[in-house]
N, C-alpha and C positions, 0 to 999 in steps of 0.2 A: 271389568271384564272377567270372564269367569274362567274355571281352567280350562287348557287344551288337551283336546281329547287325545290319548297315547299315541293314537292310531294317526295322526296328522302332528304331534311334538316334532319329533324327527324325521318330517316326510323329506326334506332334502337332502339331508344321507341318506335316506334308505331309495330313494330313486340315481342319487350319483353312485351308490355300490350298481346298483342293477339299470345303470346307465343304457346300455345296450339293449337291453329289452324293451326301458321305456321308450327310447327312440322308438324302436319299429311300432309299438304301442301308437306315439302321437304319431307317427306320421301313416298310420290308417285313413284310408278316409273315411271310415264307418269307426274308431275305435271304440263308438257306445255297447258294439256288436261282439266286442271281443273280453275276455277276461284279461284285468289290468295286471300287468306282471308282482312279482312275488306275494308276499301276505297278503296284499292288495285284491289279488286274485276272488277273494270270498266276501267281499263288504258284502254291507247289506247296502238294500238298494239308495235309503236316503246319504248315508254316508258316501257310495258310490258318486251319486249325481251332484254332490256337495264337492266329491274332487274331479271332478269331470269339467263343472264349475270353475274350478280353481285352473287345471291343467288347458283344458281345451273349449272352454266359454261357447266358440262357433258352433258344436255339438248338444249344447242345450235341449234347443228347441225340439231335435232327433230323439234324443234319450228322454225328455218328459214326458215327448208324446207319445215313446214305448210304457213308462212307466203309467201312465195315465190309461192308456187301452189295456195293461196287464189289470192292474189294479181296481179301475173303474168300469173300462168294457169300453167298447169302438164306440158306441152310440156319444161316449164324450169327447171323441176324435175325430169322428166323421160325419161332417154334416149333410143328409141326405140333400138330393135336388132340391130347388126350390119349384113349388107347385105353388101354382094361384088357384089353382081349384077349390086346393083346401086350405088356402089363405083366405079366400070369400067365403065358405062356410062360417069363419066363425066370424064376419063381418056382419054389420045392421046396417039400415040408410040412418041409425044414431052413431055407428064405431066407426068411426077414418081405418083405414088401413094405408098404415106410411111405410114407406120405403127408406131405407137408413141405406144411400148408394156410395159406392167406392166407383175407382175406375176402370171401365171395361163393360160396366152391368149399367144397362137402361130398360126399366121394365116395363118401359111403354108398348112396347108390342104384344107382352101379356096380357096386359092389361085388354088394348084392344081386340087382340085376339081372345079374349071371355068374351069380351063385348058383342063382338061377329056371330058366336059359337051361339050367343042368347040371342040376338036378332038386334041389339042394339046400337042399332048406325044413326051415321047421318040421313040414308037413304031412307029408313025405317020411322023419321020424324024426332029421332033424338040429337041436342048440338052438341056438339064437341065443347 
């Protein structure tokens, strides 16, 4: 194991002197939102989420996905609607277009609803 970094050596004295502040610190319920008390205050960002990490784990997922829309841009945070419109563009009668579902999403009604919008029903002489 290699050495520790100065700045995490004596992180447990240096949060028991400034015991008081890291309390109101962890018990934020955004604390990804707030500047970490004393020195702590100015990390840079990976060493920040490296103690955020350590201190507050549940916070994670909040503070990467800040760091990630800072550093990368929303477009890797936020996944637009799903459209089938331009999910069958780039489809062929050779490309399947599969569905990878979780629970709550069924895209059977898309589906049929493209089908309707083209005219192809049951009605129309196409089976199900």
């Amino acid at each position: 194991m290699g050495p520790i970094h100065p700045l995490f050596a004596d992180l447990t004295e240096r949060v028991a002197a400034d015991a008081e502040e890291w309390e109101d610190w962890y018990n934020k319920s955004d604390p990804e939102n707030y500047p970490m008390p004393g020195e702590y205050n100015s990390l840079a960002e990976v060493p920040r989420l490296m103690l955020m990490r350590i201190l507050r784990p549940d916070r994670i997922p909040f503070a990467l996905t800040e760091y990630v829309k800072k550093n990368l841009g929303e477009e890797f945070v936020y996944q637009p609607p799903f459209n089938m419109v331009k999910t069958y563009r780039f489809t062929t009668s050779r490309t399947p277009c599969l569905f990878v579902l979780y629970p709550g999403v069924d895209p059977t009604s898309w589906v049929e609803g493209m089908g309707r919008d083209r005219g192809v029903t049951a009605e129309n002489g196409y089976a199900a």
